[in-house]
C-alpha positions as CSV (number, residue, x, y, z in Angstrom):
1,X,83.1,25.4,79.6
2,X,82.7,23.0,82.3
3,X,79.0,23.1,83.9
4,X,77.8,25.9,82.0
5,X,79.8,28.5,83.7
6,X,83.2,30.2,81.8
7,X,86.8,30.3,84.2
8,X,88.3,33.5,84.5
9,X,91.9,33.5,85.4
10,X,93.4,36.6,86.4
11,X,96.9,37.1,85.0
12,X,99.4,40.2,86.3
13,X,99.9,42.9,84.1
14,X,103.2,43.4,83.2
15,X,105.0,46.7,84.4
16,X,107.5,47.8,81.8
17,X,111.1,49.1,83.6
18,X,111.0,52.6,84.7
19,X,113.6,54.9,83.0
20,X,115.0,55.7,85.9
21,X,116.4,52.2,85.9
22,X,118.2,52.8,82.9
23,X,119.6,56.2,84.3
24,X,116.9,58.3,82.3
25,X,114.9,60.6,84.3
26,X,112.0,61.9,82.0
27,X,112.5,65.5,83.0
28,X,115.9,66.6,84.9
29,X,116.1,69.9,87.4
30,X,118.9,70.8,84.9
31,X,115.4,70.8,82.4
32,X,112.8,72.6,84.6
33,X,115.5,75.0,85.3
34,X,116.2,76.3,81.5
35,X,112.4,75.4,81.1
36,X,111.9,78.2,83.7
37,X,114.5,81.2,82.6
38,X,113.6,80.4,78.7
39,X,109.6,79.1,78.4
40,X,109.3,76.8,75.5
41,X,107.7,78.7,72.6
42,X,106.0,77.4,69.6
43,X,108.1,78.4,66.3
44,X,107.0,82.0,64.9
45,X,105.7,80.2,62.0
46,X,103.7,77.6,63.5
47,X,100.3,77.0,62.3
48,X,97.8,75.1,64.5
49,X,94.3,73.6,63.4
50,X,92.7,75.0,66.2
51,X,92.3,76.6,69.7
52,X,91.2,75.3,73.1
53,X,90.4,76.9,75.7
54,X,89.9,74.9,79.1
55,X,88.1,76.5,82.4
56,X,90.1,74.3,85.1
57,X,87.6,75.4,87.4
58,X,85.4,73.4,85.6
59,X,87.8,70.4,85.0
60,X,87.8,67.7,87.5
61,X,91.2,66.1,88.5
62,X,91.6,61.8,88.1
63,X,93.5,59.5,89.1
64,X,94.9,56.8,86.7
65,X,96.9,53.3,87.5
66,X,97.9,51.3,89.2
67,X,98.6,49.3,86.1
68,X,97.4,51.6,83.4
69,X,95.8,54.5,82.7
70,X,92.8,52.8,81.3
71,X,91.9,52.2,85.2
72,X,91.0,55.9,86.1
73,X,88.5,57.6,88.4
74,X,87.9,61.0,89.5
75,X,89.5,62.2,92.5
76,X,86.4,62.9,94.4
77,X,85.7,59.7,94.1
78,X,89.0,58.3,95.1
79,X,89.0,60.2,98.3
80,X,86.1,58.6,99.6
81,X,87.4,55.4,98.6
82,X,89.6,55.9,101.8
């Protein structure tokens, strides 16, 4: 500490490669396409420890980033952000 006061230095996060650098898309059309004739469905004997049930009226969207999704804000709010 130099005169009472700490020094904050700001260091850039570090952005981990995209897949799509490495030729990996995280979901293909080829993907939504089967997704879309065939819907995923939970195995016949799946057991779950509970239900939820969400209102999407009622939830409000957010946005997260740049860096990380710890840096998140409602979209209201980021609209009048301009």
């Amino acid at each position: 500490m130099v005169s009472g006061r700490s020094r904050h230095h700001r260091v850039p996060a570090l952005r981990p490669p995209a897949l799509q650098e490495f030729g990996i898309e995280r979901f293909t059309k080829k993907n939504i396409d089967k997704w879309a004739a065939v819907p995923p469905r939970p195995d016949s004997d799946a057991a779950y420890a509970g239900r939820i049930t969400l209102d999407l009226g009622e939830v409000t969207p957010h946005v997260s980033g740049p860096d990380t999704v710890q840096v998140m804000q409602s979209l209201a709010a980021w609209r009048k952000r301009g």
